[in-house]
N, C-alpha and C positions, 0 to 999 in steps of 0.2 A: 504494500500500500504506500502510496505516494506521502510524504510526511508534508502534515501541515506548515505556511510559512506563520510567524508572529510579528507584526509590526511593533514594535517597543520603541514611544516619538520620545523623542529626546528634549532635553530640559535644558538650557544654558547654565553654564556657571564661567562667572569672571577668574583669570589666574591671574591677569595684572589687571594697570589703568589702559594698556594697549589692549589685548586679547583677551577674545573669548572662546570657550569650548564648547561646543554640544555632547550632553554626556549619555550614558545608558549604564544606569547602575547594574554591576558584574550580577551580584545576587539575583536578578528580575532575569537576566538574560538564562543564566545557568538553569535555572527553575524550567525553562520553557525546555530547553536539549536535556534533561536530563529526565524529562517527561517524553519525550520523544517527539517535541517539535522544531520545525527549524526559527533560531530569532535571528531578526534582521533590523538595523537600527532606520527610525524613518525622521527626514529631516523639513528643520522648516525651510522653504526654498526665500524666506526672504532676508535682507541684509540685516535690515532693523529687528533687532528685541521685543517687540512687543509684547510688555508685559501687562496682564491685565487681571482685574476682579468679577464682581459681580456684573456690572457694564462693559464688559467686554465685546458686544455688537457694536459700539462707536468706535471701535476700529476692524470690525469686520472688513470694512470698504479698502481694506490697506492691503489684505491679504492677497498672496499669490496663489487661489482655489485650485485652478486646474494642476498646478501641479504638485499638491497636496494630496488629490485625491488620485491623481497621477500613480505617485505611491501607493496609496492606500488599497490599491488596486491589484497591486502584486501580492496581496496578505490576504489568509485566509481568517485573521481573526487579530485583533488591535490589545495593545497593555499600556494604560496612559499609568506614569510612574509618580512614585510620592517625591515629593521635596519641599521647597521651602518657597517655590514664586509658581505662578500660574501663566501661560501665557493664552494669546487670542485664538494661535493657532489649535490649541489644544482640544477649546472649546468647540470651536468648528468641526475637529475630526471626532468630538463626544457627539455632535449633534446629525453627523452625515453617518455616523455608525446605524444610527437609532433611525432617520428614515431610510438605511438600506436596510437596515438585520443584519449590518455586520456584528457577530462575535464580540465584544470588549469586556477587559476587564480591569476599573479604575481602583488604584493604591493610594488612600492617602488625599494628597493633593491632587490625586485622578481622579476619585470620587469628585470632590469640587469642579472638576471638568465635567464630570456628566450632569452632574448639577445646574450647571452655572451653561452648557450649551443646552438645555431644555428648557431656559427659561425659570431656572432655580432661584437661589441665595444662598450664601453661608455667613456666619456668624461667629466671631470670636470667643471660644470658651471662657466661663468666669474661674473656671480653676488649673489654670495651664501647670502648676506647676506639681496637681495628679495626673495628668496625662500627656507629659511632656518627657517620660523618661526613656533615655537616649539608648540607655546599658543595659535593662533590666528585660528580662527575658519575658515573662510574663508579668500584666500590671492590675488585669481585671476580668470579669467573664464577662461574654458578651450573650444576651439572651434574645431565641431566635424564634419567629412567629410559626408555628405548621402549616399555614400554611401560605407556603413561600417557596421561593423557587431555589432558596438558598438551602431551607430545610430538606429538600428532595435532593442535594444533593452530599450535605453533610450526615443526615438523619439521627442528628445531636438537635437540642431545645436549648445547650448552654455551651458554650466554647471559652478556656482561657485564651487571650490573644496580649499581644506587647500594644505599647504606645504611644507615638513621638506626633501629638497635632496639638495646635492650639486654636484650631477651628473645629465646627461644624456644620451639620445639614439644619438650612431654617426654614426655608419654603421650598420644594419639590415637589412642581402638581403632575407633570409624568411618569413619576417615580413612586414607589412605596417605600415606605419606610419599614425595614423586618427585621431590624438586631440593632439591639438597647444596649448599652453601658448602664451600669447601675446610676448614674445619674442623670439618665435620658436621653441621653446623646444620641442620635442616628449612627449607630458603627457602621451601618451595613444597609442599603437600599439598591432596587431593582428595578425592571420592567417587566411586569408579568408576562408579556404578550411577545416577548422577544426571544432568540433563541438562547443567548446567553449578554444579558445589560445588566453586570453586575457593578458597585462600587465598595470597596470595603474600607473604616477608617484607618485600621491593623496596615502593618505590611508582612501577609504570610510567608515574602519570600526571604524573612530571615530567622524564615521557620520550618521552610519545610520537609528541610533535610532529617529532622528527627521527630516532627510532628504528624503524623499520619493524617488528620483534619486538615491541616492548614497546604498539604501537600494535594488532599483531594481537591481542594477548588483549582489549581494549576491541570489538575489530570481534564475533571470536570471540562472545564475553558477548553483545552485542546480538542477532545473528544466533538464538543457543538462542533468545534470549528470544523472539525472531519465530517461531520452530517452538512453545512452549510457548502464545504465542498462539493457533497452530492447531490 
């Protein structure tokens, strides 16, 4: 069987005042080969940065679409990555996913992308400094609705997971909301009617070498993306 490709878009990070990099965190990429898909890094085609929030459509018009999806086209299924900025582009390729049914599965600051291209918001936690930890393996359980798309695939009601955000999910009318932190936070939201539009707040992939749960959503993600090939 032909192996699925993964598009994993890339995030900028500054090294100096001169350059910058497009990165693909090692962890996200490995997760995907070691599941048995192929990952391929997908870039933004434009020069400028453009970073962005919640308003991120007032610079939609800036974007280089075609050949965004240019890329996005060679992948059988998308992974937008956690980190620390958001950009426009990002949002765009959470919102062409969701009206094609490509496959995606948002980490972190990826979740805020699917969020924030359907028309979402997010929200500053009031206690960044419970769910801001960098080191610590596990922080919290995250508790999971049945019925969800997320629960058919874990068929756990409660998962430990790590935690490094100081956002959250605030408004998502596309999306459901299906896994709590014990302080109500959205960890975890969907698209019921999709083949696989997941977003989770965790980053399972520095987990899931020894976590069997956290390793199923990586199997999970590939597997749609092998059906959405057919």
């Amino acid at each position: 069987m032909k192996k699925v490709v993964i598009g994993i878009i890339a995030k900028h990070k500054k090294e100096d005042v001169i350059r910058t990099d497009s990165r693909i965190r090692d962890e996200v990429k490995q997760a995907i080969f070691d599941n048995g898909g192929i990952a391929i890094g997908l870039l933004s085609p434009n020069e400028e940065i453009l970073y962005s929030g919640d308003e991120w459509n007032q610079l939609e018009n800036k974007l280089r679409k075609k050949e965004i999806i240019d890329q996005l086209r060679l992948c059988d299924g998308i992974i937008l990555q956690g980190g620390t900025t958001n950009e426009a582009y990002e949002n765009f390729i959470a919102r062409y996913c969701y009206e094609n049914d490509i496959p995606v599965l948002g980490i972190c600051a990826g979740q805020n992308s699917l969020v924030r291209g359907l028309n979402g918001t997010t929200v500053k936690i009031s206690n960044p400094e419970k769910h801001m930890k960098m080191n610590q393996k596990y922080v919290h359980p995250v508790n999971i609705e049945k019925e969800s798309n997320v629960y058919e695939i874990l068929k756990k009601e409660e998962i430990m997971v790590n935690s490094r955000h100081k956002r959250t999910v605030n408004f998502c009318p596309n999306l459901k909301k299906v896994g709590f932190c014990e302080d109500g936070y959205a960890d975890i939201v969907e698209a019921e009617n999709k083949k696989f539009y997941i977003g989770v707040r965790f980053h399972p992939e520095s987990l899931y070498k020894e976590d069997d749960t956290m390793n199923q959503i990586f199997k999970s993600f590939i597997e749609r993306c092998y059906k959405d090939e057919n």
